[in-house]
N, C-alpha and C positions, 0 to 999 in steps of 0.2 A: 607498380604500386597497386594494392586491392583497394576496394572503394566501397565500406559498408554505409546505409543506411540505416536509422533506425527511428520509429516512430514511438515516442514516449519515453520520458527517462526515470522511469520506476524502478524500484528497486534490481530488479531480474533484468532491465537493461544496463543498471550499473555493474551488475557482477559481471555479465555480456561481454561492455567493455573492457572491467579489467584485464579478463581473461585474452580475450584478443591483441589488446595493446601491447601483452607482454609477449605471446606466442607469434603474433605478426606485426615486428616494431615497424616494419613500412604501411602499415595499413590506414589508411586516411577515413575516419570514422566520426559520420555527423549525427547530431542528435538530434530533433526536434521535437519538443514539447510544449503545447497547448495552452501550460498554464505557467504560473509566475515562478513555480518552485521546482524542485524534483522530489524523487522518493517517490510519485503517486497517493496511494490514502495512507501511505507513512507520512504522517504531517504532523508540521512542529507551527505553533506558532510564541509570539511573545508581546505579553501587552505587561510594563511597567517593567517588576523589575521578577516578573513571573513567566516560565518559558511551559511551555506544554504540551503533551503529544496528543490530539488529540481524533486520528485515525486511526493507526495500528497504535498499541498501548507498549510494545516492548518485545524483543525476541530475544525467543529462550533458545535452551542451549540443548535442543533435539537432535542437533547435526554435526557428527564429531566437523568435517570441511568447513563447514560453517563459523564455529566457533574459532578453529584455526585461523581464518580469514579476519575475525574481527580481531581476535588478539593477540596473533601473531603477526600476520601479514601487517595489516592498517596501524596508524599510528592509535594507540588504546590511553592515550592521553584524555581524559573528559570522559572515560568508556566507563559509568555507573550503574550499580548492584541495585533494584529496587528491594529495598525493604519492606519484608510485611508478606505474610500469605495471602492465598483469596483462600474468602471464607464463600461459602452459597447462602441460596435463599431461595423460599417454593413463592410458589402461587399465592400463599397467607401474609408474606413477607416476613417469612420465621429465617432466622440467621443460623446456620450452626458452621465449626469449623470446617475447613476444607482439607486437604493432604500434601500439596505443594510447598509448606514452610523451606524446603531445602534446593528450592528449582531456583535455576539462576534468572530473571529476568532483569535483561539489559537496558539502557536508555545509554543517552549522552547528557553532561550536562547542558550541553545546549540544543538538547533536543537530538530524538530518533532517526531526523534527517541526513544527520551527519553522516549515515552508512553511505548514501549515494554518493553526498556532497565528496568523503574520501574518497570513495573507489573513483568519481570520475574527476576529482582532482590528482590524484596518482596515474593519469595516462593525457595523452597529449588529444582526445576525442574532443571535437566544437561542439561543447550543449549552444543548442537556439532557442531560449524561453519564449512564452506566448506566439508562438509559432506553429497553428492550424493544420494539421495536412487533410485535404478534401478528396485528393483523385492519387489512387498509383498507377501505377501504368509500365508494362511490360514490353521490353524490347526482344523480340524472340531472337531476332538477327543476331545482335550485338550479347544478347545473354543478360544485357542490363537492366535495371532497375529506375524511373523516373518518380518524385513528388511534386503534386504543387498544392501548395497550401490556398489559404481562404483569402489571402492577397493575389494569388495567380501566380506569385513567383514557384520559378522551376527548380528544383532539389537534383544534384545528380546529373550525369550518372551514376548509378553505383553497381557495382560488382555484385551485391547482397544486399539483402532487405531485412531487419527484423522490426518486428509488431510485438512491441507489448501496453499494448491499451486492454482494457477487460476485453474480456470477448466478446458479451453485445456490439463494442463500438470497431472492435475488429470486424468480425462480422460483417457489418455494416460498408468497411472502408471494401474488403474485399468483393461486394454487391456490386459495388461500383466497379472496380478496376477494371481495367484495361490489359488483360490476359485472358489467356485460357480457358474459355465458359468453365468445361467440366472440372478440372482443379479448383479453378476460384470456386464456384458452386458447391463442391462438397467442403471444401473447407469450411466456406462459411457459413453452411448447415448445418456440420460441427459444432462449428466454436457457439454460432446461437443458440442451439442446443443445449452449452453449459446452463443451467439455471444460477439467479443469483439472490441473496438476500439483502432487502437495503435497508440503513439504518440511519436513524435521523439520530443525531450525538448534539448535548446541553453541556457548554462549560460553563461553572456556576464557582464562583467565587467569595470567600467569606472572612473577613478581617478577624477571625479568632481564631484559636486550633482546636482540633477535630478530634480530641482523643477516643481512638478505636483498636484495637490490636490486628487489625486487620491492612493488607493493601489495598483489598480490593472486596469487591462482594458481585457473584456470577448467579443468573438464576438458573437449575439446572434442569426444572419440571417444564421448562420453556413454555407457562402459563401466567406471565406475569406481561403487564405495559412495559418495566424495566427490565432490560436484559443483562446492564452491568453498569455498576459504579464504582471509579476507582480514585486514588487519592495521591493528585502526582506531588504534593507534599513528601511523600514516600522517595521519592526520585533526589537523590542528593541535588543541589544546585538547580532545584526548578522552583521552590517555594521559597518566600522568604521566613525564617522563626513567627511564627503566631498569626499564621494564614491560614488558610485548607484552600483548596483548589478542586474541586472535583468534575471527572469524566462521564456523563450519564449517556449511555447508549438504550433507544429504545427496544424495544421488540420489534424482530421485524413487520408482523402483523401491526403494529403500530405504527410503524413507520411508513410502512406505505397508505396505511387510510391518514395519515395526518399530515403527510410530505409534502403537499401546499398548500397546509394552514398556514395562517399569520405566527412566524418565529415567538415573538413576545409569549404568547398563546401554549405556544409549544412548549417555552423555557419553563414556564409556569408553573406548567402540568405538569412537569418532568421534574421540577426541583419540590414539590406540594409529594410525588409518587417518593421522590428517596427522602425528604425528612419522614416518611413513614414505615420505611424501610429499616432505614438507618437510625430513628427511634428519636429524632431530636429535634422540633418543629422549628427552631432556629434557619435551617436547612431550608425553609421555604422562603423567606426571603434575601436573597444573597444581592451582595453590594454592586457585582456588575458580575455581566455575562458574556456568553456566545456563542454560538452555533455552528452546526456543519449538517448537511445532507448528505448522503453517497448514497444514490441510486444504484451503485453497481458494487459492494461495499464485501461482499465474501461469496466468491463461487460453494455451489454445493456438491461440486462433482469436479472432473475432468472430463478437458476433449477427448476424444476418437482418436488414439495415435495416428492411426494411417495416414487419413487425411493431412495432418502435420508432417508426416515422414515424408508422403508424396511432396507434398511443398519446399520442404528443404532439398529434395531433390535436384530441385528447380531455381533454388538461391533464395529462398523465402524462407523465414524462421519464423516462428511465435516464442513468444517466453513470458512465464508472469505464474502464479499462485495456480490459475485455472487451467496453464499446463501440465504442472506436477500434480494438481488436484489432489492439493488442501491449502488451505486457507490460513497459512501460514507464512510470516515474512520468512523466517527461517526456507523454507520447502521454495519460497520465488527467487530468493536469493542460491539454491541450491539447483534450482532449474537455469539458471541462468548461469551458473558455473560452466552446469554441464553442458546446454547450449551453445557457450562460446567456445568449448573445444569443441564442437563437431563442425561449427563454424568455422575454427580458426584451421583443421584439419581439412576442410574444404578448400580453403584460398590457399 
């Protein structure tokens, strides 16, 4: 029986698994992740009787495997069409159309989550929620793999290791480890190396409806405080009739000089910037809210192959958006395919 590890159950982990679960049905495959949910900044939440995606906004249909995967492979039950193009907008907050009217973009209706929640309910892999990993550690003898998290419990052995946490915080885990100076070190030279953009995101809610012809609005002169506003009312089954729900993502330049101001502060400004956008002062005082930060929120590049090659070498994988390098769910979900056949071709 092969024994994978895997730190982080984001989206490029969950394709990771499916692939492996089917190409190695003995293969005993743990998860651990950090936080309460999966998907990583594919995040769905739900307050009343409104669901929301409020990290990634939706993946499109760039990747013929991809699309196979959602709607063929996986159950495509709840799998919803958003309606509505994005339009842009400059620096002035001028609107004009966009060119996308015909592009598929996907949700669920119970939220964009549902990609991982399927693929790692379709395999027999243990996700372990809120579950820390602080040290890996390399058994050079044995070939294996050790974790232990921020309780000190021990993870493993495992046959195989994959990383998919951004790359700063890989990075970071590799600094530490307990292997190889020269591998660890260049990897994690590597992956910190990726630069990232982060984005401080306003859910801003409003008991009336929003008539716009639009889904979304993108700014494309990347000189504006807002970088996007989107309207998951558009998303079948997330809004109720005579709501609006809207997704405000800042600028990154914004986001980082205001990422530990007071939230309130933040909402404010952010819902005060799109009622002026979006033309409708209504917009500035919305009924209830909420927020998100991601410091680590879209790689601007890709790793250094090598370094990655050399690692898997060695029983070590990365997979995530900022291996395939773009910043797309579609591209993590697409690296993690391919990831887990050269995995499951390894064991």
């Amino acid at each position: 029986m092969s024994r994978v590890g895997i730190v982080g159950a984001g989206a490029g982990a969950a394709a990771l698994t499916h692939v492996v679960d089917g190409a190695v049905p003995d293969a005993e495959v743990t998860v651990l992740e950090k936080s309460g949910g999966v998907c990583g900044r594919v995040a769905t939440r739900r307050r009343g009787d409104c669901t929301y995606d409020y990290g990634a906004n939706y993946l499109k249909d760039e990747d013929e495997r991809v699309t196979e995967l959602v709607r063929e492979t996986l159950d495509a039950d709840g799998l919803v069409d958003t309606e509505g193009p994005v339009y842009t907008f400059d620096s002035d907050g001028t609107v004009s159309e966009g060119r996308d009217a015909d592009d598929h973009k996907w949700s669920y209706e119970a939220g964009l989550t549902q990609l991982a929640k399927r693929l790692f309910d379709g395999t027999d892999a243990t996700v372990h929620r809120r579950t820390r990993v602080e040290t890996v550690r390399r058994d050079a003898d044995a070939a294996t793999w050790t974790l232990v998290d921020s309780d000190g419990e021990t993870w493993g052995p495992f046959d195989a290791l994959v990383l998919n946490p951004p790359a700063p915080q890989t990075a970071a885990l590799l600094r530490d480890a307990a292997w190889d100076r020269e591998i660890r070190e260049t990897l994690a030279g590597a992956a910190a190396a990726v630069d990232y953009r982060t984005i401080w995101t306003a859910v801003l809610h409003y008991p009336f409806e929003l008539d716009r012809p639009y889904y979304a609005l993108v700014n494309t002169d990347e000189d504006h405080e807002v970088g996007w506003i989107s309207r998951e009312e558009c998303k079948p089954g997330h809004v109720p009739d005579g709501e609006s729900l809207l997704i405000v993502q800042a600028s990154p330049e914004w986001s980082v000089e205001r990422y530990d101001d007071p939230a309130a502060d933040n909402v404010a400004d952010l819902a005060a910037l799109t009622a002026d956008v979006v033309g409708d002062e209504r917009l500035t005082d919305p009924d209830w809210t909420d927020h998100q930060g991601w410091r680590y929120a879209l790689p601007e590049g890709a790793v250094a192959e090598g370094p990655v090659d050399s690692a898997a070498d060695h029983g070590l994988y990365c997979v995530g958006d900022w291996v395939a390098g773009e910043a797309r769910l579609h591209a993590a979900l697409r690296n993690g395919l391919e990831t887990g056949e050269r995995l499951a071709y390894a064991l």
